[in-house]
Residue, then its C-alpha position, 0 to 999 in steps of 0.5 A: x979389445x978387438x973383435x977378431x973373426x977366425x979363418x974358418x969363420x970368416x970363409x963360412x960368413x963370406x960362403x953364406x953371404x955370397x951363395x946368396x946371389x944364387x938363390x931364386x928362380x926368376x932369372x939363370x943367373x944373378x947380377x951385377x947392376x952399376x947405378x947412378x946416384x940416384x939408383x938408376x941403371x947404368x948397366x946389368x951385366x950377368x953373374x955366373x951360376x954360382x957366383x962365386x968361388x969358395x972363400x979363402x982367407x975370408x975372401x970369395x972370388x966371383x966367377x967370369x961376369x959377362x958383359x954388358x954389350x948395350x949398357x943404358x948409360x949414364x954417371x956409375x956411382x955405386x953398384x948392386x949384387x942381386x940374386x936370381x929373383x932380382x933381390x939386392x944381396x949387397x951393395x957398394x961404391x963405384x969410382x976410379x980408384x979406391x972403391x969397391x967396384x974400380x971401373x976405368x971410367x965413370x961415364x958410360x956411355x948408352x951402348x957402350x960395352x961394360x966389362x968387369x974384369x974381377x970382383x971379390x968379396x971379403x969378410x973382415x978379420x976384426x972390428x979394427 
C-alpha cells in the first residue's frame, strides 16, 4: 500500500521545513548558494525575509531572490538553502534541464550576475 500525505499535511511539512530558512539572526536574510561539486561556492544570492510564501497543494513559492552581481565562479552542480545563522536548511542538484535548481548555464563565470528566476519547494503526496 502507498503512504499518501493529505493537503493539510503536506502544506504544514512544506510550511515548517521551509520557515526554517528564516530562523537565526546572524545574517537579514537566508540564502541560496550554488556550489561546485566539491561544495565550493559559485555564487550567494540573498532570500527575502520570509522566504517563501505559504504552501499550497504542498508546494511553497520562494519570494524574489536577489542577485548575485559578483558571483565567485566556477562549474554549478548543486545548490544549498541555508537560514539566516548560515545553516544548511536543505540541499539539491543544479543542471540545465530536469534538476532541482535549472539555471541557463552551468559555467559561471567570476563576476558574473546570477539570477534565479523562481524557486519551489514541495512536499510529495505519497511514497510512489
Amino acid at each position: 500500500m502507498t503512504t499518501t500525505i493529505s493537503a493539510a499535511a503536506r502544506n504544514a511539512a512544506c510550511n515548517a521545513i521551509v520557515d526554517l530558512i528564516d530562523q537565526g539572526s546572524t545574517d537579514a536574510n537566508g540564502d541560496l548558494v550554488i556550489q561546485t561539486s566539491g561544495d565550493a561556492e559559485v555564487a550567494t544570492l540573498a532570500l527575502s525575509d520570509p522566504a517563501f510564501g505559504n504552501a499550497a497543494a504542498g508546494v511553497a513559492t520562494a519570494n524574489p531572490i536577489s542577485d548575485d552581481s559578483n558571483a565567485t565562479g566556477g562549474t554549478a552542480a548543486n545548490f544549498i538553502l541555508r537560514d539566516k545563522d548560515n545553516t544548511e536548511v536543505m540541499r539539491g542538484l543544479c543542471g540545465i534541464s530536469s534538476a532541482e535548481l535549472n539555471l541557463s548555464s552551468l559555467s559561471i563565470g567570476s563576476g558574473d550576475t546570477v539570477s534565479v528566476s523562481s524557486l519551489t519547494a514541495t512536499m510529495p503526496a505519497s511514497d510512489a
